[in-house]
C-alpha positions as CSV (number, residue, x, y, z in Angstrom):
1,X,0.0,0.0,0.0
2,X,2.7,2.3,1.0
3,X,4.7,1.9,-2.4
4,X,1.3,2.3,-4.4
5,X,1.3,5.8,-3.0
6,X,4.7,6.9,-3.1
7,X,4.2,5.7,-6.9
8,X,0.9,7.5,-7.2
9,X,2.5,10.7,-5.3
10,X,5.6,10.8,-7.5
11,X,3.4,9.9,-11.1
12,X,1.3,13.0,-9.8
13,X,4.6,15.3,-9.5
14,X,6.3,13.8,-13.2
15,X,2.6,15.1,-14.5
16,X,2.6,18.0,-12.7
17,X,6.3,19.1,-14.2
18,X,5.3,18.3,-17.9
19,X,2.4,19.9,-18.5
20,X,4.2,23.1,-16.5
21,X,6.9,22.9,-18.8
22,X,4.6,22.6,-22.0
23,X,4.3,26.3,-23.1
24,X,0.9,25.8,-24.3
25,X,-0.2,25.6,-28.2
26,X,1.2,28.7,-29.6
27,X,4.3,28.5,-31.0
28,X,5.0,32.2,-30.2
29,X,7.7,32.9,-27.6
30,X,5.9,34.3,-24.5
31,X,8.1,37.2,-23.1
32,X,8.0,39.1,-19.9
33,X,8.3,43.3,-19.2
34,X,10.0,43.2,-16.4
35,X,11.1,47.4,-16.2
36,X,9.8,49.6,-14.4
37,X,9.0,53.1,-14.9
38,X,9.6,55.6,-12.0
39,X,7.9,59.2,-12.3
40,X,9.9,62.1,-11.2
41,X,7.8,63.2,-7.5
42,X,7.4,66.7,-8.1
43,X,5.0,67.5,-10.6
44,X,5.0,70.8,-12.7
45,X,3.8,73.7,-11.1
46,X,5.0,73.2,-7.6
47,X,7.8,75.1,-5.6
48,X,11.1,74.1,-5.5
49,X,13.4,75.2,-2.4
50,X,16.7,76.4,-3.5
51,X,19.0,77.1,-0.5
52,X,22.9,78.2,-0.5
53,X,25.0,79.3,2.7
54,X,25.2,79.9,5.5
55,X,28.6,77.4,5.5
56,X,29.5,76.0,2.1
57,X,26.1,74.0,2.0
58,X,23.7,74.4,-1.5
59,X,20.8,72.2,-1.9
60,X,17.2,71.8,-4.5
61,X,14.7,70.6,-2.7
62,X,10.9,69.9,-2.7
63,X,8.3,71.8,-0.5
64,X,8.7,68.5,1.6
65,X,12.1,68.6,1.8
66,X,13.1,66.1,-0.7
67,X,16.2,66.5,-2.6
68,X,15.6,66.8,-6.3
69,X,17.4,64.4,-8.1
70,X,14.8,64.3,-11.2
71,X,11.3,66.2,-12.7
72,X,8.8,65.8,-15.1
73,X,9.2,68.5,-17.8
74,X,7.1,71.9,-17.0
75,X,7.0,75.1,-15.2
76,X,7.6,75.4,-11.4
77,X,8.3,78.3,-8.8
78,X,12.0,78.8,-7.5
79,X,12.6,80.0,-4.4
80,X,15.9,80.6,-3.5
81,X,16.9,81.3,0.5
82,X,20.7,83.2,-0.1
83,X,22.3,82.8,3.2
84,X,25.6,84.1,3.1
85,X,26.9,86.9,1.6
86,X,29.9,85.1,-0.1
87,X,27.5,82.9,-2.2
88,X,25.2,82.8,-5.1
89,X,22.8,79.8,-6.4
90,X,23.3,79.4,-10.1
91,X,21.1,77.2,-12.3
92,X,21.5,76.3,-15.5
93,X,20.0,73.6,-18.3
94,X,18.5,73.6,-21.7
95,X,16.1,77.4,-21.4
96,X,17.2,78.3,-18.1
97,X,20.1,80.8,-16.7
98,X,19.2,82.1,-13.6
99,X,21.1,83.2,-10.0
100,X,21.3,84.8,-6.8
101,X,24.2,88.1,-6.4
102,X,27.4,87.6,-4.7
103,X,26.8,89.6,-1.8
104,X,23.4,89.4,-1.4
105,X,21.4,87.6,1.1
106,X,17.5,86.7,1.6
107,X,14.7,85.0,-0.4
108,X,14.7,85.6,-4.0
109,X,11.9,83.7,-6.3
110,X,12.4,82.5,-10.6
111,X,9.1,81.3,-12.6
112,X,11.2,77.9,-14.3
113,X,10.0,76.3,-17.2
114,X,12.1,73.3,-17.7
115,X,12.5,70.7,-20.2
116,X,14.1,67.2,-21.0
117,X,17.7,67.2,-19.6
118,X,20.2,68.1,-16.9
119,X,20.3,70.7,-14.9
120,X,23.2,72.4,-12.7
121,X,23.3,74.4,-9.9
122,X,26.4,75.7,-8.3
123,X,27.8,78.6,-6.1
124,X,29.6,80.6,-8.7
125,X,32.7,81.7,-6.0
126,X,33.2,77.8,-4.9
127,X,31.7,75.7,-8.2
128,X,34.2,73.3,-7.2
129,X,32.8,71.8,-4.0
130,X,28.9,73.6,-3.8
131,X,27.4,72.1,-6.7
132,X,24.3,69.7,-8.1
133,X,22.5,68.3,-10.6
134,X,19.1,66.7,-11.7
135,X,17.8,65.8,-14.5
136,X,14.3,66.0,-16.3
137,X,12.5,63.6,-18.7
138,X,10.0,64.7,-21.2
C-alpha cells in the first residue's frame, strides 16, 4: 500500500512538471516586461526650495524637503533662500540661466520652465565643492 502511493505521489509530480513545462499551443515565444518606470515626485507647477549658505552647503529641494534628483518637464516656482553673503545659487539647463548676487542675502523667487535634460546648480565663487544636478524627462 505504502509503495502504491509513493508511486501515485511521485506519477502525480512527473505530470505536474510536464504539463508546467509545455508552453501551451502557440508556437510564439511568451516574453516578460520586467522594467519599471519611476515618475519624477514633483510635478510641474510646484515650488522648488533652493538654499545656499550659510557654510559651504547648496541644496534643491521639494516643498517636503526632498532633494531633487529628477522632474517631469514643465514650469515650477523657485525660491531661493541666499544665506551668506559670499555665495550665489546658479542654475543652468536647456532654457534656463538664472542666480542669486554675490553679496546678497535673503529670499529671491524665478518662474522655471524646464524641459528634457540636466540641470546644474552651483555657487559661482566655490563651483568646485557647492554644486548639483538633476535631471528631467520629457
Amino acid at each position: 500500500m505504502r509503495a502504491t502511493r509513493t508511486a501515485l505521489v511521485v506519477g502525480a509530480a512527473v505530470t505536474a512538471l510536464a504539463v508546467a513545462g509545455c508552453g501551451g499551443g502557440s508556437d510564439e515565444a511568451v516574453t516578460t516586461d520586467t522594467a519599471t518606470t519611476t515618475e519624477p515626485a514633483t510635478p510641474a507647477g510646484s515650488t522648488l526650495k533652493g538654499s545656499v549658505g550659510p557654510g559651504f552647503e547648496i541644496s534643491l529641494s521639494t516643498e517636503d524637503g526632498q532633494a531633487v534628483t529628477s522632474l517631469a518637464a514643465g514650469t515650477y516656482t523657485l525660491e531661493v533662500d541666499d544665506q551668506s553673503g559670499i555665495h550665489n545659487f546658479h542654475l543652468t539647463g536647456t532654457g534656463v540661466d538664472v542666480t542669486t548676487d554675490v553679496g546678497a542675502t535673503g529670499v529671491e523667487s524665478f518662474e522655471l520652465t524646464v524641459e528634457a535634460g540636466t540641470y546644474k546648480f552651483v555657487c559661482d565663487p566655490h563651483a568646485s565643492s557647492m554644486n548639483g544636478s538633476f535631471e528631467v524627462s520629457g
